[in-house]
C-alpha positions as CSV (number, residue, x, y, z in Angstrom):
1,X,106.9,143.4,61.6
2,X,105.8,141.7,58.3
3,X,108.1,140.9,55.5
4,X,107.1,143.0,52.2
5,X,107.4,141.2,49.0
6,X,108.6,143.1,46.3
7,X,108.1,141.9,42.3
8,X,110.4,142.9,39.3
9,X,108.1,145.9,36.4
10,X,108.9,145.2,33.3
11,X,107.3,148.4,32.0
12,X,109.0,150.5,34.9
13,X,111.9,148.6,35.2
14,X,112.0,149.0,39.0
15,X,111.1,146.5,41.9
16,X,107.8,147.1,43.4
17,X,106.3,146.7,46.5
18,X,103.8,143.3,46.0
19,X,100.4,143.7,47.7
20,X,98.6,140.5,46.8
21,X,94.7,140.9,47.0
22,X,91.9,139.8,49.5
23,X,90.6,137.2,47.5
24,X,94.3,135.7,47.2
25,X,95.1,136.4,51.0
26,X,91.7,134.4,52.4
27,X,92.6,131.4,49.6
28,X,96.5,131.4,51.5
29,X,94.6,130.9,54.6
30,X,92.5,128.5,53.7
31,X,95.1,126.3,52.2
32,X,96.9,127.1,55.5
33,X,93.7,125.8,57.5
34,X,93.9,123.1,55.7
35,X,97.7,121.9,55.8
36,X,97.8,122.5,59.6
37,X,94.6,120.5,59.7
38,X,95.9,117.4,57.4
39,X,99.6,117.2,59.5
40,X,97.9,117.5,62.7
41,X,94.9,114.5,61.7
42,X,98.2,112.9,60.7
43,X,99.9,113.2,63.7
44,X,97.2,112.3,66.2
45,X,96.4,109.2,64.0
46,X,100.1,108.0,64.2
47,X,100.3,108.4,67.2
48,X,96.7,106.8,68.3
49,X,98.4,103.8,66.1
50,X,101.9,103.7,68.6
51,X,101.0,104.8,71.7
52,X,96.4,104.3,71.8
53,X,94.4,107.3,72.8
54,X,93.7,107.8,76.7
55,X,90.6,105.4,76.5
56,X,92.6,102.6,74.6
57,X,95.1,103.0,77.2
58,X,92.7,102.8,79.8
59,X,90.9,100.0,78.8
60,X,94.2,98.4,78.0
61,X,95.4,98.8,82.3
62,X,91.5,97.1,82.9
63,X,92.2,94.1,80.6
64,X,95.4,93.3,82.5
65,X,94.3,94.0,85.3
66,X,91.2,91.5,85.1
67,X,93.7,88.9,84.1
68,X,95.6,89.4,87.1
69,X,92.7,89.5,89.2
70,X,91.5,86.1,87.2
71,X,95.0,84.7,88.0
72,X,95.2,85.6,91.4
73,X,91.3,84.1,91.7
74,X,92.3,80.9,90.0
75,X,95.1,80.7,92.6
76,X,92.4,81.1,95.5
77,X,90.6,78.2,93.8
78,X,93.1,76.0,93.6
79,X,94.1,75.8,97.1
80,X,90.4,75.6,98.0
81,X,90.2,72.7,96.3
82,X,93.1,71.1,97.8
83,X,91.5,71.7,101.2
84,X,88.9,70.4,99.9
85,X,90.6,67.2,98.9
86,X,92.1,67.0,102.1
87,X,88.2,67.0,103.9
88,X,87.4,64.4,101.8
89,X,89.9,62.5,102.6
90,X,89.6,63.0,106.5
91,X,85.7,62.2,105.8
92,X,86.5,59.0,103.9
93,X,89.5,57.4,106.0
94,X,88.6,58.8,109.6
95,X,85.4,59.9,110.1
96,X,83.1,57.4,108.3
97,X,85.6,54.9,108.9
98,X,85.0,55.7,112.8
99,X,81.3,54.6,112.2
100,X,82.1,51.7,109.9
101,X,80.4,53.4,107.4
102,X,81.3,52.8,103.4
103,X,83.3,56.1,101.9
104,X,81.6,58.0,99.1
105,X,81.8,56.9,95.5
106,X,84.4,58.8,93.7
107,X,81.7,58.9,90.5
108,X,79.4,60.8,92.9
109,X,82.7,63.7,94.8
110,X,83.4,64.4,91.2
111,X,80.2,64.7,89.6
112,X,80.2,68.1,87.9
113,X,77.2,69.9,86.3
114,X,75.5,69.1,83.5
115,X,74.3,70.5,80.2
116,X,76.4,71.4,77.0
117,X,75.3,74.8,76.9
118,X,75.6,75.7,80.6
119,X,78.5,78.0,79.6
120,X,77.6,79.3,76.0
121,X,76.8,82.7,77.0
122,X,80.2,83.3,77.9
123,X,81.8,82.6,74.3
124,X,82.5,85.5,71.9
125,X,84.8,87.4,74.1
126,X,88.9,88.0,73.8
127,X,89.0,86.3,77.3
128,X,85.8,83.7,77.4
129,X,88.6,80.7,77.4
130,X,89.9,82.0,80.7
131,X,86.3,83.3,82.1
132,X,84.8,80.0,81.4
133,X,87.6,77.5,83.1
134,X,87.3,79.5,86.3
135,X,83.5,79.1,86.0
136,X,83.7,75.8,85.6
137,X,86.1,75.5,88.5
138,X,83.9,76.8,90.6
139,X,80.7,75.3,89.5
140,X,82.7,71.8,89.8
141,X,83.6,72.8,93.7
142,X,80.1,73.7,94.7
143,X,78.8,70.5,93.5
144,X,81.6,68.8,95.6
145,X,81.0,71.2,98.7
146,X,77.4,70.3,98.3
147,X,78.4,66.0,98.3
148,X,80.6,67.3,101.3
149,X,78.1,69.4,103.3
150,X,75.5,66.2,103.4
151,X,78.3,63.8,103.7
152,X,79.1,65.7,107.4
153,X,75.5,65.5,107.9
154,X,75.3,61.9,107.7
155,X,78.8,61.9,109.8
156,X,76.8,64.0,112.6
157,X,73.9,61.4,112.7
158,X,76.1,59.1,112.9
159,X,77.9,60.3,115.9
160,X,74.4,61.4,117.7
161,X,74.2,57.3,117.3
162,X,77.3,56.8,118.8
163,X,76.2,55.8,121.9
164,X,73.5,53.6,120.5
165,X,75.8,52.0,118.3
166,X,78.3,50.8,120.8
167,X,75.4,49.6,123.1
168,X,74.8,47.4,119.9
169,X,78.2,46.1,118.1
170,X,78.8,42.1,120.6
171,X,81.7,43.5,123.3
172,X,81.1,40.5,126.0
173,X,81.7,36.9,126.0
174,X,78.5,34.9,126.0
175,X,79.6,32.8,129.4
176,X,80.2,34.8,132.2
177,X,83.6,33.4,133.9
178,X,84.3,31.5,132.1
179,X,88.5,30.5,131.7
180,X,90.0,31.3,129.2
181,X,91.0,27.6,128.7
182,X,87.7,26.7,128.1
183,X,87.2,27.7,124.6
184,X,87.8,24.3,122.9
185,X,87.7,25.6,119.8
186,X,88.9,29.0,118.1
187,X,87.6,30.5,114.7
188,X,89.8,29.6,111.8
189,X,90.3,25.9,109.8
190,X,89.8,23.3,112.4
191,X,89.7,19.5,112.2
192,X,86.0,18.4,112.0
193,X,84.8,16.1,114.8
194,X,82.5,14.1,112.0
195,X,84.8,14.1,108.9
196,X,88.0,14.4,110.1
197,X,89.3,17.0,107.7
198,X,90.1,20.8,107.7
199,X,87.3,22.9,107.9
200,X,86.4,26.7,108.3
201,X,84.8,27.1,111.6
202,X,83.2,30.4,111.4
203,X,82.4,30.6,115.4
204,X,84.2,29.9,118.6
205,X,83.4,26.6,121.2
206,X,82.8,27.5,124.2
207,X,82.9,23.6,126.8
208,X,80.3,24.0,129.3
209,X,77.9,22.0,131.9
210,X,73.9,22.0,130.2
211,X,72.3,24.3,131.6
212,X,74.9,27.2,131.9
213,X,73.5,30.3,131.1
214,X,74.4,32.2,127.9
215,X,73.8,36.2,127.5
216,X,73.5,38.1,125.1
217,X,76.6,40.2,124.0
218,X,75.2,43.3,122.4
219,X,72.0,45.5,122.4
220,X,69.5,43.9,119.5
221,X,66.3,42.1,118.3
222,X,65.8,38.6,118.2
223,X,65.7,38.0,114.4
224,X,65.5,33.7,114.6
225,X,65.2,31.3,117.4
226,X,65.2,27.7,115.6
227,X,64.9,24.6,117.2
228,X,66.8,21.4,115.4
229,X,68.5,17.9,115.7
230,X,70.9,18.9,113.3
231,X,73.7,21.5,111.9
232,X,73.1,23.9,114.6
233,X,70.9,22.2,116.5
234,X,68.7,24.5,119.2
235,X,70.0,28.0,117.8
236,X,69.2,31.7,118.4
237,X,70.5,34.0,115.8
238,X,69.8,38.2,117.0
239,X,70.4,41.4,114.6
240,X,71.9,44.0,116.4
241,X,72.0,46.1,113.5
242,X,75.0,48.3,112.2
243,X,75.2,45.0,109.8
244,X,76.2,42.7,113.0
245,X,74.6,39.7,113.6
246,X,75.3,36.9,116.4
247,X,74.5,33.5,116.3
248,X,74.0,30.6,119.5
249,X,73.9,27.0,118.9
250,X,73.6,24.2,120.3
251,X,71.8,25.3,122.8
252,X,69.5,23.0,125.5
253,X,66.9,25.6,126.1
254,X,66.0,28.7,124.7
255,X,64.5,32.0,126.3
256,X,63.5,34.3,124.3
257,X,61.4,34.7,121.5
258,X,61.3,36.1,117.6
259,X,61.1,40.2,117.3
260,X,62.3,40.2,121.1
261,X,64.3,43.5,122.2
262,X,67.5,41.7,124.3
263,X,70.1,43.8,125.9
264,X,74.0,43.1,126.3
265,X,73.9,40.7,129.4
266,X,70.4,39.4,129.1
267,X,69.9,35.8,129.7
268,X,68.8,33.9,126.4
269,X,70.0,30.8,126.4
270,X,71.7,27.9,128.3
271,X,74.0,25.6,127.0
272,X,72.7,22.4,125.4
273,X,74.3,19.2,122.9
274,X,72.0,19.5,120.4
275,X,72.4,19.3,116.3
276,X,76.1,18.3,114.9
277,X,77.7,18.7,118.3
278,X,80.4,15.6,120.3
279,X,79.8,17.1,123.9
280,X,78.0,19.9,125.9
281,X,79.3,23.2,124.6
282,X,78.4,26.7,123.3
283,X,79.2,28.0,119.6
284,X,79.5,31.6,119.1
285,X,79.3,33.3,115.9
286,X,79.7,36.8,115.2
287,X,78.7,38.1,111.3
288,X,79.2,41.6,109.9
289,X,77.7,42.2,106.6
290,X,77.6,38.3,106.1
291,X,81.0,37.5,106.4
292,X,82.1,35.7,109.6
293,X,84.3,37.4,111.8
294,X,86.5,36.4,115.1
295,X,84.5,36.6,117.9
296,X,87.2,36.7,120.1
297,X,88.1,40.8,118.6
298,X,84.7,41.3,120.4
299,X,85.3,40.7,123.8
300,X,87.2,44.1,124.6
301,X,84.7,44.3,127.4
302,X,85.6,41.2,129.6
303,X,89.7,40.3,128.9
304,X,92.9,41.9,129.9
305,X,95.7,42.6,127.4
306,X,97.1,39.7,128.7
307,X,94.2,37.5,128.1
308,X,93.5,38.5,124.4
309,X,97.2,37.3,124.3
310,X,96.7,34.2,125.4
311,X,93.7,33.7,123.6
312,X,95.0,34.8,120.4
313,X,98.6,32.3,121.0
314,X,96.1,29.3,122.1
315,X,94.1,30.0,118.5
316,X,97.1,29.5,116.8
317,X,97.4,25.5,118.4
318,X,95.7,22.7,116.0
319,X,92.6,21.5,117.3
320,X,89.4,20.1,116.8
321,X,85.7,21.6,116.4
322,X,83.0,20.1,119.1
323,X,80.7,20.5,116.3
C-alpha cells in the first residue's frame, strides 16, 4: 500500500492529505527514467572498463590463444630445422662424401628469400613482429628443403653410378704377379738417379724385363699416348673420369690408341727404358683432380692385409728413383 503524503494548511491549520498532480507525477517519472538510466549506463561502462564486455573477453581468449598456438608452432619449427641440420650434415660428411663428391656451399643451404617487401603486408598488426619471424622461419626452411631435395637427387644419380664408378676409380696393379719386392721405387721424396738429390716422385717403379705386359687398372678412355726420348719417355696417360687419371711411362711399346675405350685388365702397354729412365722398369702414376696420389691405396683388388703392410713398411726405406 502506498505511503500518503500529508502537507501542513496555514489557512486551516490542519495537515492535509497531499495529492500532487498528473503533470507533476509523469515529470517524477521521467526524472526516475532518467536516474535509473544514467547509474545503470554508469555501471555497465565501469564495468566494460574492469572486466571487457563478452566480445572483448572473447576476443581476448582468441589472442592468447593464437600466441600459444604461434609458440607451440615455433617449437615445431625449430626442431624441424634441427632435423634438418642433421640431413645436411649426413648429406655433406657421408653420403656425398661416399661418392667423393664436394659438399654444398654453405652461401647456397642458407640462402633465404629475397625482396625487402616480401613480408610488408603483414605489418600494422598488435602481433606482425611474431607473425612475421615464423614466416620467415618457414620461408628460410623451404628454401633449404628445396637445396636438400635436389641435393638427394644428385646423391641418387650418384649411387645409380655406383657401379660404373668403381668399374672406373685404378683398383689393380699394372703387372700382374708381380712381387711385392719388385717395386724399386715408392711414391714420396726419393733420391734422383740423375741429380742425386731429394725429389718428389709422384708414381711408383715397378723393375721389369722389356716386353712385360702392363694393363690397365680401371675402366676409362685413352686421353694421351705420347711417344718421347725424354721425361717420360713412351707414355700413355688414360681418364677414367670421377677426376682420376693414370699415367704409364717408360714404356717399350704401346697398344692402344687416343679416344680408345680400355677396360681394367686390358693389355696397353709393355714395359720399355725409354725417356729419363737407368734400367727397364714401369712408372705408375695415379692423379685425382691433379694432385698425385699413392698408387699403392689403389691396389685393394690384388694385395692381402699383409701385403699393403709390407708395402707400406718397405715405402718407408730410403731409396732411389729408376727414373
Amino acid at each position: 500500500m502506498a505511503r500518503k503524503e500529508y502537507i501542513y494548511n496555514p489557512q486551516t491549520l490542519d495537515y492535509e492529505e497531499y495529492k500532487p498532480s498528473k503533470r507533476k507525477l509523469f515529470g517524477r517519472f521521467l526524472l526516475f527514467i532518467f536516474t535509473a538510466g544514467l547509474l545503470g549506463i554508469g555501471v555497465v561502462t565501469l564495468i566494460q572498463n574492469i572486466v571487457g564486455s563478452p566480445k572483448e573477453r572473447m576476443l581476448t581468449r582468441e589472442v592468447e590463444f593464437m600466441k600459444l598456438q604461434y609458440d607451440i608452432l615455433n617449437d615445431k619449427i625449430e626442431n624441424i630445422d634441427d632435423h634438418l641440420v642433421e640431413m645436411q650434415d649426413r648429406d655433406d660428411n657421408i653420403y656425398r662424401m661416399i661418392f667423393e663428391a664436394e659438399p654444398i656451399p654453405t652461401s647456397i643451404r642458407q640462402a633465404g628469400y629475397g625482396g625487402s617487401n616480401r613480408y610488408e603486408a603483414l605489418n600494422g598488426y598488435e602481433n606482425s613482429a611474431i607473425i612475421k619471424e615464423t614466416a620467415k622461419k618457414i620461408d628460410m626452411i623451404e628454401s633449404q628443403m628445396n637445396v636438400q631435395s635436389k641435393s638427394f637427387d644428385d646423391v641418387y644419380d650418384m649411387a645409380k653410378n655406383k657401379a660404373q664408378m668403381l668399374s672406373c676409380i685404378p683398383a689393380i696393379m699394372p703387372v700382374k704377379d708381380v712381387d711385392i719386392y719388385r717395386i724399386s721405387s715408392h711414391f714420396g721424396y726419393r733420391t734422383d738417379p740423375f741429380y742425386k738429390i731429394q725429389k718428389m716422385h709422384n708414381g711408383i717403379d715397378f723393375s721389369a724385363p722389356v716386353g712385360t705386359h702392363i694393363y690397365c687398372t680401371g675402366d676409362g678412355i685413352v686421353e694421351k699416348v705420347v711417344k718421347g726420348n725424354s721425361g717420360y719417355g713412351n707414355n700413355i696417360v688414360i681418364d677414367h673420369g670421377y677426376g682420376y687419371k693414370t699415367r704409364y711411362a717408360h714404356l717399350s711399346k704401346t697398344l692402344v690408341t687416343v679416344g680408345q675405350k680400355v677396360k681394367r685388365g686390358e693389355l696397353i702397354a709393355e714395359v720399355g727404358n725409354s725417356g729419363k729412365s737407368t734400367a727397364p722398369h714401369l712408372h705408375y702414376e695415379v692423379i685425382k683432380s691433379n694432385k698425385a696420389l699413392n698408387p699403392v691405396n689403389f691396389f685393394f683388388n690384388d694385395l692381402t692385409p699383409e701385403e699393403y703392410d709390407k708395402i707400406l713398411e718397405l715405402s718407408e726405406k730410403p731409396s732411389m728413383t729408376m727414373d
